[in-house]
C-alpha positions in Angstrom: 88.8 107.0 84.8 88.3 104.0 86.8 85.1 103.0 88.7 86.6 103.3 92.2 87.9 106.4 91.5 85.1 108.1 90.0 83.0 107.0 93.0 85.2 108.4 95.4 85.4 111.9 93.8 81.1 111.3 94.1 80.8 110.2 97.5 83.5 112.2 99.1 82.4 115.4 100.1 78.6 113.7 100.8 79.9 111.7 103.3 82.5 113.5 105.3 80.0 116.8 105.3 80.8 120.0 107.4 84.5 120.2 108.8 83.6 120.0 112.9 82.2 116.7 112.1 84.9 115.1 109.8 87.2 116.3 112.8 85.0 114.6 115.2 84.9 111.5 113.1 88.9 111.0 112.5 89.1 111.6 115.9 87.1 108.5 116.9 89.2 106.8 114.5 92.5 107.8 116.1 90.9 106.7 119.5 90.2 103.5 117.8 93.5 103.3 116.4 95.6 104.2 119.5 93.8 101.8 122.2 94.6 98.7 119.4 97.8 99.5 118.3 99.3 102.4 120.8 100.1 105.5 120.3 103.3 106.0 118.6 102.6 106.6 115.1 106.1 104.6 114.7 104.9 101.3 115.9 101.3 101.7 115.0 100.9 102.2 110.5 96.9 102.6 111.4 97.3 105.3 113.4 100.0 107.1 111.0 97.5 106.6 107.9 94.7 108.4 109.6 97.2 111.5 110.8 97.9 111.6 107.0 94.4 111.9 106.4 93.8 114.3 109.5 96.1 116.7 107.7 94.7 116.5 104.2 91.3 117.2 106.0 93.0 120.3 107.1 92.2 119.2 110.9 94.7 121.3 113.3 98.1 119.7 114.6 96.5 120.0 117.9 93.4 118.6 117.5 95.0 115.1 116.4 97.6 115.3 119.6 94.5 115.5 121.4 92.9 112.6 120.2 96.1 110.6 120.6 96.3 111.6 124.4 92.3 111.4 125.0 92.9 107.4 123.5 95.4 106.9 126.2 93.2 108.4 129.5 91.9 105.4 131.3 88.7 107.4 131.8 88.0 108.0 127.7 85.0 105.9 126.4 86.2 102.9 124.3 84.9 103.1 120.9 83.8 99.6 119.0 83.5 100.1 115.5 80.0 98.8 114.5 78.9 97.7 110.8 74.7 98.2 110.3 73.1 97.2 106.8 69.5 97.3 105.5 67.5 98.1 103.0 65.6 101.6 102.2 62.6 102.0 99.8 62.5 100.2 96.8 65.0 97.7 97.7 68.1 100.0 98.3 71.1 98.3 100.0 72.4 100.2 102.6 75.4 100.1 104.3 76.5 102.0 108.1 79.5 102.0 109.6 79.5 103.2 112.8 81.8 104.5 115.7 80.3 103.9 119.3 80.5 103.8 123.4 76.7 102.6 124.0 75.7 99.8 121.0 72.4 99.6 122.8 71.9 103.9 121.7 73.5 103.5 118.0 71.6 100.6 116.8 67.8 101.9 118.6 68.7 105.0 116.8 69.7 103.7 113.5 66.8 100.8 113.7 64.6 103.7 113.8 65.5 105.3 111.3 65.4 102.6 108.8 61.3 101.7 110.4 60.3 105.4 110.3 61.3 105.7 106.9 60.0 103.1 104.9 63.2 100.6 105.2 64.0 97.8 107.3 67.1 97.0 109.4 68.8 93.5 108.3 71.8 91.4 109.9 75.0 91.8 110.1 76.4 90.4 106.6 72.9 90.0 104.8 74.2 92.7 102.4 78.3 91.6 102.2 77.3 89.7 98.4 76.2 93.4 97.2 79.1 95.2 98.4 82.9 95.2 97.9 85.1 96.3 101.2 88.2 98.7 99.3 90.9 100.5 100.8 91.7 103.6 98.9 95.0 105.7 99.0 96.2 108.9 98.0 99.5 110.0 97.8 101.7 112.4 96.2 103.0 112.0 92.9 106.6 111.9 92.1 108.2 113.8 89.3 109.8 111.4 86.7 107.9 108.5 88.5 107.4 105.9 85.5 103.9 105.2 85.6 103.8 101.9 83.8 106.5 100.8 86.1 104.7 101.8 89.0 101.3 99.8 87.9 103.2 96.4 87.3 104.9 96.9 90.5 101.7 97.6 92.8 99.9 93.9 90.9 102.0 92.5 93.2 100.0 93.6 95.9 96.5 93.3 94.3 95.5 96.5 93.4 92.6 96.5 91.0 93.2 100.8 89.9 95.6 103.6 89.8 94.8 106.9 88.5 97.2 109.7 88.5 95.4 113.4 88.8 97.9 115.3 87.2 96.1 118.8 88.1 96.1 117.4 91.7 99.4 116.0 91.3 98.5 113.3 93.5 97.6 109.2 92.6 94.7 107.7 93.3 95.1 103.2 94.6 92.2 101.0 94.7 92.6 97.5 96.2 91.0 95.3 98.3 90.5 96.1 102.2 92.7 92.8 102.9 95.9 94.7 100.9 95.6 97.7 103.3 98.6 96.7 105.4 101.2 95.6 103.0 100.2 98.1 100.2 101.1 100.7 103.3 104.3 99.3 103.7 105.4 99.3 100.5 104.5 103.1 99.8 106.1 104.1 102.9 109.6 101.8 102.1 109.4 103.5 98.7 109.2 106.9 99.7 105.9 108.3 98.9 103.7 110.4 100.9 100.6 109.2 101.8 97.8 111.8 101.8 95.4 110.1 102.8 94.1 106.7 103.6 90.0 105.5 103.1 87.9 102.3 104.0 85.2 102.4 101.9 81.9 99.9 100.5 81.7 100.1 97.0 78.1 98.6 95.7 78.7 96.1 93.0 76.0 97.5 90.6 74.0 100.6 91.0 69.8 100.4 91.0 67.8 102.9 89.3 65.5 104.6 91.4 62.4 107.0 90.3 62.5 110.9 91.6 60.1 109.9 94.2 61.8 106.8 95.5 65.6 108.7 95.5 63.4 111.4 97.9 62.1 108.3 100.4 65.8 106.8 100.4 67.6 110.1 100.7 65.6 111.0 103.7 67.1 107.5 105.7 70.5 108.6 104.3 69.8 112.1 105.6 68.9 110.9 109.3 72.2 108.6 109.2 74.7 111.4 108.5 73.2 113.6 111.2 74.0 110.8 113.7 77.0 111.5 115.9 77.9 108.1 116.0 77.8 107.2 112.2 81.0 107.1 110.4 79.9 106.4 107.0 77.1 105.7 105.0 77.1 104.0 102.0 74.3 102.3 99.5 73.7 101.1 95.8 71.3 104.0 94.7 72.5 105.2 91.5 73.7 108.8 91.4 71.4 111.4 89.9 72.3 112.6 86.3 73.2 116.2 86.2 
């Protein structure tokens, strides 16, 4: 298995957490995606990629209509999507993406959690050299779909991995953030089904941490999550060894 997709299958259920709050989260991301690009999922392959993931996140039909129509009410806050990075205890890079109405709330909040426990806040881009920004598909697999074929064809559009999960029967695309658009368009003009579509920060090495220091970093990583306007959290602390 592939880095990227080993890290995804680590991180993924630590970041998006209890259900009401990965429903809250797409839907920030809808609103996002609807006031930028509109909100016909036709016209707008943002906003069609997150539905995709809405519905592998099991999120109701209703509760994404909702979020398309809240995006469009003049009155609905506009959301700026926000990136925070800093280091924790001994020296982990971390990296937040955020969702927010009120920049002046997300980043006193996030500032202090960083101060309170034993990290310190940097600026924007201090941390880009230690992290690599990935967009990350999953779609369905296709019976009889020639997998060697498939690889050679998807170089074209820089991606880096492809795994297939046979028990999941689904494949698993790794590429740059930059390829999102056009490695889209070519899965949709070539009839797969897109399950689900993720931005993600992948740390370019991993740092070895002592039980102690994992404890001081996990408890900043612990008050990020909680926040209502964090998206994602991500950092270069290497996973504990079961």
């Amino acid at each position: 298995m592939g880095r990227a997709f080993e890290y995804r299958k680590a991180t993924k259920l630590k970041r998006w957490g209890h259900m009401a709050k990965t429903f809250t989260k797409i839907g920030k991301e809808i609103t996002i995606a609807v006031k930028a690009g509109g909100p016909d999922p036709d016209g707008n392959p943002r906003l069609r990629a997150l539905i995709q993931t809405a519905k592998s996140e099991n999120m109701p039909k209703d509760n994404i209509e909702r979020a398309i129509k809240r995006a469009t009410d003049k009155d609905t806050a506009d959301y700026k999507e926000v990136i925070y990075e800093g280091y924790g205890p001994a020296g982990i890079a971390i990296f937040v993406t955020t969702a927010t109405d009120n920049t002046t709330r997300t980043v006193g909040n996030v500032r202090n959690y960083f101060n309170r426990n034993g990290g310190q806040l940097g600026t924007q881009g201090s941390l880009s050299f230690l992290f690599e920004h990935k967009c990350m598909f999953t779609v369905a697999d296709k019976e009889g779909l020639d997998m060697e074929e498939f690889e050679l064809e998807l170089i074209d559009y820089d991606v880096e991995e492809v795994e297939r999960d046979e028990e999941d029967k689904t494949i698993f695309i790794s590429a740059p953030f930059e390829s999102n658009s056009k490695i889209q368009a070519y899965l949709e003009e070539n009839g797969f089904e897109i399950k689900s579509v993720e931005f993600e920060y992948q740390p370019n090495d991993y740092k070895e941490v002592t039980a102690e220091q994992r404890e001081a970093v996990q408890k900043i990583l612990d008050k990020l999550e909680e926040d209502d306007d964090v998206q994602a959290v991500f950092h270069n602390m290497k996973e504990e060894e079961e």
